[in-house]
N, CA, C and O atoms as CSV, one atom per row, in Angstrom:
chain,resi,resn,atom,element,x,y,z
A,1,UNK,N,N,205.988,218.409,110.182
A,1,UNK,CA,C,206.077,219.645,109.442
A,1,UNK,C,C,207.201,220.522,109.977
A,1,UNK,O,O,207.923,221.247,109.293
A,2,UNK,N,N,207.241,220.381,111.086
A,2,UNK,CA,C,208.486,221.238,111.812
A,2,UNK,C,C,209.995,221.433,111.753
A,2,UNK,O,O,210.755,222.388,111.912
A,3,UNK,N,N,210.212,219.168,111.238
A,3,UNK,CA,C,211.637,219.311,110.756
A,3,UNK,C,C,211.911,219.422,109.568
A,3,UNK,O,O,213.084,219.603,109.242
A,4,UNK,N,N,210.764,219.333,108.492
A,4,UNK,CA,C,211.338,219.165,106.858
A,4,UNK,C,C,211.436,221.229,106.812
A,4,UNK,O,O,212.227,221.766,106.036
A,5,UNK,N,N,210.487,222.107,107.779
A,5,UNK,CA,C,211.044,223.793,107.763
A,5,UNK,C,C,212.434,223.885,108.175
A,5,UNK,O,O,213.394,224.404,107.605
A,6,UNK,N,N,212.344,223.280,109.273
A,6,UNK,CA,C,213.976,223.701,109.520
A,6,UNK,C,C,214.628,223.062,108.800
A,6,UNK,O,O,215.766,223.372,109.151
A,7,UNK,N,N,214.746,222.174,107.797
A,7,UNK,CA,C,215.992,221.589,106.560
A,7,UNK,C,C,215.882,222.620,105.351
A,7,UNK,O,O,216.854,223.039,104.722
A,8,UNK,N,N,214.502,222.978,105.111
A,8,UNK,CA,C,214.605,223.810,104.026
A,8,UNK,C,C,214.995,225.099,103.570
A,8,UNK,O,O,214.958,225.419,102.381
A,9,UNK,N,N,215.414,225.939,104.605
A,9,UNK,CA,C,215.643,227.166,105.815
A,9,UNK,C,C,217.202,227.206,105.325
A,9,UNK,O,O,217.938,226.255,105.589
A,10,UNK,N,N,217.594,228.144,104.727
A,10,UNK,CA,C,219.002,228.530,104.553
A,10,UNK,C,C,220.004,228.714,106.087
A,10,UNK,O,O,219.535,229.562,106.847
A,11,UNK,N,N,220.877,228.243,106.424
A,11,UNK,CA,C,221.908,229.156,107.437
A,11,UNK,C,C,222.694,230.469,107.113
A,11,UNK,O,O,223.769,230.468,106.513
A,12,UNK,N,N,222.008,231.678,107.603
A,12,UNK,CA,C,222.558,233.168,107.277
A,12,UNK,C,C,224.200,232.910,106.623
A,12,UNK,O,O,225.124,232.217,107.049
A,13,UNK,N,N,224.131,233.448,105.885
A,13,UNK,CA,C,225.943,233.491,105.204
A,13,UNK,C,C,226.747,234.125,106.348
A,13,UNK,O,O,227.900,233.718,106.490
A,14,UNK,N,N,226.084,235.482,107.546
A,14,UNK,CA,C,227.188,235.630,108.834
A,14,UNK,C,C,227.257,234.464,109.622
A,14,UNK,O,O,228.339,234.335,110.195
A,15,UNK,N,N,226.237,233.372,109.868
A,15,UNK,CA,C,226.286,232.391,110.677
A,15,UNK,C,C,227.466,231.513,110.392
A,15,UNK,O,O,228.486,231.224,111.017
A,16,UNK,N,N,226.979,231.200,109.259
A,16,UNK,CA,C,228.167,230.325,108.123
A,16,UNK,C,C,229.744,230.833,108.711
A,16,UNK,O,O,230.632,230.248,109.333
A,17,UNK,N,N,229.664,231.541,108.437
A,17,UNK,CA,C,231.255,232.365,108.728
A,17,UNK,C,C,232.101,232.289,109.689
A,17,UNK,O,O,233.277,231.976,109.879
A,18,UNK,N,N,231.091,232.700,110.314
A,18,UNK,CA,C,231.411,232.846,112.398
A,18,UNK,C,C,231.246,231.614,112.512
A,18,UNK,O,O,232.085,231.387,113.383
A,19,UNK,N,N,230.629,230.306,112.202
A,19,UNK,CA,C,231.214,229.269,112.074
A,19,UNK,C,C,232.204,228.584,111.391
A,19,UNK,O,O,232.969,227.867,112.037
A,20,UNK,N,N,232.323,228.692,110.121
A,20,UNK,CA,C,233.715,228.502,109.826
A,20,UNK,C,C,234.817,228.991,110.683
A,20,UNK,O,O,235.601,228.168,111.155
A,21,UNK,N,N,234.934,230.085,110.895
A,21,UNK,CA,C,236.048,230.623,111.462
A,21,UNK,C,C,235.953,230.149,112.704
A,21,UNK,O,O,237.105,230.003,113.113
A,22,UNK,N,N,234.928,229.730,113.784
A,22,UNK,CA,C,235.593,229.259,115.111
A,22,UNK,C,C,235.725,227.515,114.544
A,22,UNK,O,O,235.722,226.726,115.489
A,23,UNK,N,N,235.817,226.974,113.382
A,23,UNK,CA,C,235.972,225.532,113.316
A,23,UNK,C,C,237.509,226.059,112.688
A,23,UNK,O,O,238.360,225.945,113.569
A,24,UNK,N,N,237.824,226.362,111.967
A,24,UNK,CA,C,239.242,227.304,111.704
A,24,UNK,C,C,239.913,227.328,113.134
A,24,UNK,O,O,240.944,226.739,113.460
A,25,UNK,N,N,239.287,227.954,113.744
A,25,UNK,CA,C,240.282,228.173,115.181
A,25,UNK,C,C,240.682,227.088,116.182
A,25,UNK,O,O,241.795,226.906,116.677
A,26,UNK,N,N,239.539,226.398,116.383
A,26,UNK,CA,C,239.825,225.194,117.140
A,26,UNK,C,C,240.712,224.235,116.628
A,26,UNK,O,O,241.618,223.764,117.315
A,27,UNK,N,N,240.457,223.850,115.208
A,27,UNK,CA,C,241.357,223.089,114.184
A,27,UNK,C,C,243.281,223.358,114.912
A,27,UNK,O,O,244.059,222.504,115.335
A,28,UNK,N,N,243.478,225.006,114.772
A,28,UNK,CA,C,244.838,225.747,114.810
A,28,UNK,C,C,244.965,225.541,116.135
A,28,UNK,O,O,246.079,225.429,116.645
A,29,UNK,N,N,244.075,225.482,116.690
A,29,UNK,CA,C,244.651,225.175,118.363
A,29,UNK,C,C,245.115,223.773,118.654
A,29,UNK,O,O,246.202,223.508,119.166
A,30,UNK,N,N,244.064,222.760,118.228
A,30,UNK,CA,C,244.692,221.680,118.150
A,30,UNK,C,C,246.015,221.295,117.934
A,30,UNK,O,O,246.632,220.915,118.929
A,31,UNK,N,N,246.696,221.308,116.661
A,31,UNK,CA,C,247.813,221.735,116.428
A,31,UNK,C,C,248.592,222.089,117.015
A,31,UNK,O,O,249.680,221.517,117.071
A,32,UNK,N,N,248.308,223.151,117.652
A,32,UNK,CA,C,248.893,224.201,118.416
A,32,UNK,C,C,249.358,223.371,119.649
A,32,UNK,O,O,250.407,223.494,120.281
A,33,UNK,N,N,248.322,222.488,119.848
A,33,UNK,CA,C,248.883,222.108,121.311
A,33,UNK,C,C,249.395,220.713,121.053
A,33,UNK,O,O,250.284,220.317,121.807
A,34,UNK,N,N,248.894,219.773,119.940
A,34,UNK,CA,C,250.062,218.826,119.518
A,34,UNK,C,C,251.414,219.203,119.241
A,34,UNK,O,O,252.367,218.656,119.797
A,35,UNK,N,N,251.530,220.127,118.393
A,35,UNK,CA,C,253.280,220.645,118.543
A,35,UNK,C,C,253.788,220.605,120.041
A,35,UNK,O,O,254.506,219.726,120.517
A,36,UNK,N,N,253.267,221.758,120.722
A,36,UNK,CA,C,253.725,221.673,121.762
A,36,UNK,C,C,253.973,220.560,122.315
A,36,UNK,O,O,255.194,220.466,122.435
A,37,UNK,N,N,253.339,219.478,122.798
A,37,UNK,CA,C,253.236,218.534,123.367
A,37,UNK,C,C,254.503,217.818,122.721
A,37,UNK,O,O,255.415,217.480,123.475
A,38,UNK,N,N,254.588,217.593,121.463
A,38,UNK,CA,C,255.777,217.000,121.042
A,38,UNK,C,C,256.946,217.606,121.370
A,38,UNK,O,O,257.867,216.834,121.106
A,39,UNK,N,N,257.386,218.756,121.879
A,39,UNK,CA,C,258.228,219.828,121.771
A,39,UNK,C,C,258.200,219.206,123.171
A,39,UNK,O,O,258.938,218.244,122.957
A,40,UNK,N,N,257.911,219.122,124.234
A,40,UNK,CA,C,257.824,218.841,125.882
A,40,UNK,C,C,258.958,217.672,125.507
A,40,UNK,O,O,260.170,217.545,125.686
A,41,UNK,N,N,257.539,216.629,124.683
A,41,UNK,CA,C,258.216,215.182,125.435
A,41,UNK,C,C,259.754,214.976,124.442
A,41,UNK,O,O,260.527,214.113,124.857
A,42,UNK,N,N,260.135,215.707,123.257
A,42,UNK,CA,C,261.375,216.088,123.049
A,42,UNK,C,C,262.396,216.939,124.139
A,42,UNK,O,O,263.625,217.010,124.126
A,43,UNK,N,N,261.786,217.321,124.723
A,43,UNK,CA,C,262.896,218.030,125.710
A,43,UNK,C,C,262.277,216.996,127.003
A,43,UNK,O,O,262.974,216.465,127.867
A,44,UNK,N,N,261.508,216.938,126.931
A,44,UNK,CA,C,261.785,215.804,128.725
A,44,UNK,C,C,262.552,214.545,128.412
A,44,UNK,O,O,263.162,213.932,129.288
A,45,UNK,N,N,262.507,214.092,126.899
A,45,UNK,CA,C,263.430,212.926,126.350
A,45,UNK,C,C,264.601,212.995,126.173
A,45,UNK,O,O,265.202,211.937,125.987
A,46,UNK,N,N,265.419,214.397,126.169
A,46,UNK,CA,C,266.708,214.993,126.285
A,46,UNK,C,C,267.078,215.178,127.728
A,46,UNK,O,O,268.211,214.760,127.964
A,47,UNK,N,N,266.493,215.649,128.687
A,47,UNK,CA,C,266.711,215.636,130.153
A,47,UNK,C,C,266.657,214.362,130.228
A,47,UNK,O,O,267.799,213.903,130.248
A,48,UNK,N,N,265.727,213.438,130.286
A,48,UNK,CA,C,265.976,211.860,130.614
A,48,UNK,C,C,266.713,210.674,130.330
A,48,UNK,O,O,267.002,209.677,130.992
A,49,UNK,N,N,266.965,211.102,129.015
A,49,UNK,CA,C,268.932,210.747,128.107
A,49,UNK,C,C,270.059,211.307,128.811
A,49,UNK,O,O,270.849,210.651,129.490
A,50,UNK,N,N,270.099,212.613,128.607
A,50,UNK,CA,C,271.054,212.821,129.906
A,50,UNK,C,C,271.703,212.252,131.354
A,50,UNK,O,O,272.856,212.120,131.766
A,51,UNK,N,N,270.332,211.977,131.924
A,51,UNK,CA,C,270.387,211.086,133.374
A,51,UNK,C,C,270.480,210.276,133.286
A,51,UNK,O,O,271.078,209.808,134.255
A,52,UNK,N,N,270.022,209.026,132.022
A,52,UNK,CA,C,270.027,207.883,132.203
A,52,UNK,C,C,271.415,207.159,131.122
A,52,UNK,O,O,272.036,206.165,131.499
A,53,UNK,N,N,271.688,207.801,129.900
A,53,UNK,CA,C,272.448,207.273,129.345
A,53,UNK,C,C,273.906,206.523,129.813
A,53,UNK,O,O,274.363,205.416,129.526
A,54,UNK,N,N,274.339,207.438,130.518
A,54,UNK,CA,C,275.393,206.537,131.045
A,54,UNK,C,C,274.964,205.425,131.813
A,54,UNK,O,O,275.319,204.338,131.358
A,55,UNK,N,N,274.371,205.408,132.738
A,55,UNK,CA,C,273.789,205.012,133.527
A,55,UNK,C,C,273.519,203.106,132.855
A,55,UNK,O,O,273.741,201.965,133.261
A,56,UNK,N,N,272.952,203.745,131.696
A,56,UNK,CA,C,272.381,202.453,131.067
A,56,UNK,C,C,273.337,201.671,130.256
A,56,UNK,O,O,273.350,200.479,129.949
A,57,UNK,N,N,274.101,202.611,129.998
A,57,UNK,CA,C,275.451,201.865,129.377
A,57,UNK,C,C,275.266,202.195,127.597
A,57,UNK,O,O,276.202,201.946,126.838
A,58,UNK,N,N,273.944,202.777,127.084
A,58,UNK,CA,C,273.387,203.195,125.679
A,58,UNK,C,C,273.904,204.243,125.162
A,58,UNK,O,O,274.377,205.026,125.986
A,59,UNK,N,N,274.004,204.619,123.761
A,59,UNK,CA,C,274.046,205.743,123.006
A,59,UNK,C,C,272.885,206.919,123.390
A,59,UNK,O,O,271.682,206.724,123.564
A,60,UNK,N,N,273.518,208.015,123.457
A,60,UNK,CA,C,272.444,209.315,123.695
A,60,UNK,C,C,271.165,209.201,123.361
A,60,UNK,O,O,270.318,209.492,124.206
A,61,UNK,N,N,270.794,208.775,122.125
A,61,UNK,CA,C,270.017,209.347,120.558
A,61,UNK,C,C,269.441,207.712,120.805
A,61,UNK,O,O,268.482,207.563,120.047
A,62,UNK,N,N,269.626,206.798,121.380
A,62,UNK,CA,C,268.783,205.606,121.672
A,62,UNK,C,C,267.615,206.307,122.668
A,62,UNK,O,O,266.418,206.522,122.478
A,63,UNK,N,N,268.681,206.618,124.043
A,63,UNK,CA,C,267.868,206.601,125.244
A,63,UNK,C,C,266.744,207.467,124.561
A,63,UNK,O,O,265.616,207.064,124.277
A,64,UNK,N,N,267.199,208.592,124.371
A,64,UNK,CA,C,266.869,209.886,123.814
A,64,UNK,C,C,265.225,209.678,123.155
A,64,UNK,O,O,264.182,210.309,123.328
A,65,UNK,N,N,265.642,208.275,122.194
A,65,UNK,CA,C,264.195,208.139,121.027
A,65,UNK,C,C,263.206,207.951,121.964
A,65,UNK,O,O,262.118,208.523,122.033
A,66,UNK,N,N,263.800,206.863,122.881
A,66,UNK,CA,C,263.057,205.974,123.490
A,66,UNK,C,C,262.531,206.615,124.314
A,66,UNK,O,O,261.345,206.716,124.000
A,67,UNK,N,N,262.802,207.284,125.501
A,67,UNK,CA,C,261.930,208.496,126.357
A,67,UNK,C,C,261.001,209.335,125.799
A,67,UNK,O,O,259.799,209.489,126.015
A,68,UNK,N,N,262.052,210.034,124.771
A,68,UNK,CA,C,260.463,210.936,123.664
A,68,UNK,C,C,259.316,210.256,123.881
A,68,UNK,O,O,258.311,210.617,124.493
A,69,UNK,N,N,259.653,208.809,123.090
A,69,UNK,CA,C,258.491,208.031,122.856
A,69,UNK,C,C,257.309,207.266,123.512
A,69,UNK,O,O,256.308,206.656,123.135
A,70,UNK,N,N,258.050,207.669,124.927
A,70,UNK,CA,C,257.411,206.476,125.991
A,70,UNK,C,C,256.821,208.367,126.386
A,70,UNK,O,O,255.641,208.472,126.720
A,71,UNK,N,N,257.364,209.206,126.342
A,71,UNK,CA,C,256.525,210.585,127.144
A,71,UNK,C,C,255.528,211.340,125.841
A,71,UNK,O,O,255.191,212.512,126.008
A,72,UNK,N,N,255.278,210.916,125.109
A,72,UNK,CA,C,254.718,211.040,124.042
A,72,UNK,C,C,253.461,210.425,123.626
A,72,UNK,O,O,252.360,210.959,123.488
A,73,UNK,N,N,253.962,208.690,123.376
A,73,UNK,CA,C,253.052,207.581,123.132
A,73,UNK,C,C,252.490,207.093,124.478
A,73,UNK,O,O,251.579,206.283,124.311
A,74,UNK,N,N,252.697,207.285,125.409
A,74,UNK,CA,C,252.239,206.832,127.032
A,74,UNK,C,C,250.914,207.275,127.268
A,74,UNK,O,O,249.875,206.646,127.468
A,75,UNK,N,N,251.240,208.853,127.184
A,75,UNK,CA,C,249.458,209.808,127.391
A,75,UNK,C,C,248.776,209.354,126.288
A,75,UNK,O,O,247.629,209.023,126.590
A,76,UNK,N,N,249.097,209.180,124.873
A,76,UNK,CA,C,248.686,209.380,123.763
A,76,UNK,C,C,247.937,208.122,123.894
A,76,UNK,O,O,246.735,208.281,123.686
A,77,UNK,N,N,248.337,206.755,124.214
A,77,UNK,CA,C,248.036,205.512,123.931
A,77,UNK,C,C,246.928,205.615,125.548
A,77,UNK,O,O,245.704,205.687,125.433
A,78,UNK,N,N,247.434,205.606,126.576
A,78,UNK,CA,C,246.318,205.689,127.824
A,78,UNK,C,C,245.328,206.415,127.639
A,78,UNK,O,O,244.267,206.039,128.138
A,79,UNK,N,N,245.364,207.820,126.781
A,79,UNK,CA,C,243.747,208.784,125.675
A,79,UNK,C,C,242.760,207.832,125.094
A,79,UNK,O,O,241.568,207.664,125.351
A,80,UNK,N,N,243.515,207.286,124.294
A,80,UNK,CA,C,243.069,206.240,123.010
A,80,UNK,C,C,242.548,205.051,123.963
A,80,UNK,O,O,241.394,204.657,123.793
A,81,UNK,N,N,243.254,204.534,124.837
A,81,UNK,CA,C,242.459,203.543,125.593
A,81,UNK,C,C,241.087,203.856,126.630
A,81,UNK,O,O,240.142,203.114,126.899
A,82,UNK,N,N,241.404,205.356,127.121
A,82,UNK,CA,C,240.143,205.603,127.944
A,82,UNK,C,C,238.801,205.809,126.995
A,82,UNK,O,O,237.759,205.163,127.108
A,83,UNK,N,N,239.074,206.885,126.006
A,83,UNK,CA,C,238.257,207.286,124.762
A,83,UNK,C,C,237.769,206.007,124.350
A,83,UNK,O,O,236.545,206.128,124.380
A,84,UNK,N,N,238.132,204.532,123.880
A,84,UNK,CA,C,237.211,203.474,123.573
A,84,UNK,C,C,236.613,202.742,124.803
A,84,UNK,O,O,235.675,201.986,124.548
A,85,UNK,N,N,236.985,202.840,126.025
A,85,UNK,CA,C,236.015,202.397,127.100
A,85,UNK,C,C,234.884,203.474,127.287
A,85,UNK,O,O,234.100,203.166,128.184
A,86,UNK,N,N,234.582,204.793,126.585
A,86,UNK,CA,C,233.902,205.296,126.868
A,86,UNK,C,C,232.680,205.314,125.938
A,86,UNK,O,O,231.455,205.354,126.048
A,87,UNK,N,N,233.697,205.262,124.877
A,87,UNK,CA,C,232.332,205.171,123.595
A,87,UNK,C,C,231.444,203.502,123.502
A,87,UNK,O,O,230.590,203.146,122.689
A,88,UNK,N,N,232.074,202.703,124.718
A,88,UNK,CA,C,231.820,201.685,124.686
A,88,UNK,C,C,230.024,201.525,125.453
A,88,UNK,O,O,229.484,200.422,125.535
């Protein structure tokens, strides 16, 4: 009897709200900090083109992709690998 009351039981329209809006917020933060994060490993992929391009004997805008991508996809892919040993 206890759980079919609490299903039948409206959620206050302020509850509603103040939830929407902190699922709104977290959503924008997310974001917020994926940009950023791309914005880093774009500039740590420009410092690391710099140092290494000559070096390697490559075009700028090679080294360049390729660092982004390895400071980018590195955390991103080692996330994704810890996150399924966990749900495991």
């Amino acid at each position: 009897m206890g759980s079919s009351d609490r299903n039948d039981r409206e959620i206050p329209a302020s509850l509603r709200k103040t939830v929407d809006r902190a699922i709104w917020r977290l959503g924008l933060l997310e974001w917020t900090i994926l940009f950023g994060a791309a914005l880093l490993a774009l500039a740590g992929g420009a410092i690391a083109a710099l140092l290494l391009a000559e070096l390697l004997g490559l075009p700028f805008r090679i080294v360049w992709i390729g660092a982004s991508l390895a400071l980018f996809g590195g955390p991103a892919l080692g996330y994704l690998i810890r996150e399924r040993r966990t749900d495991r």
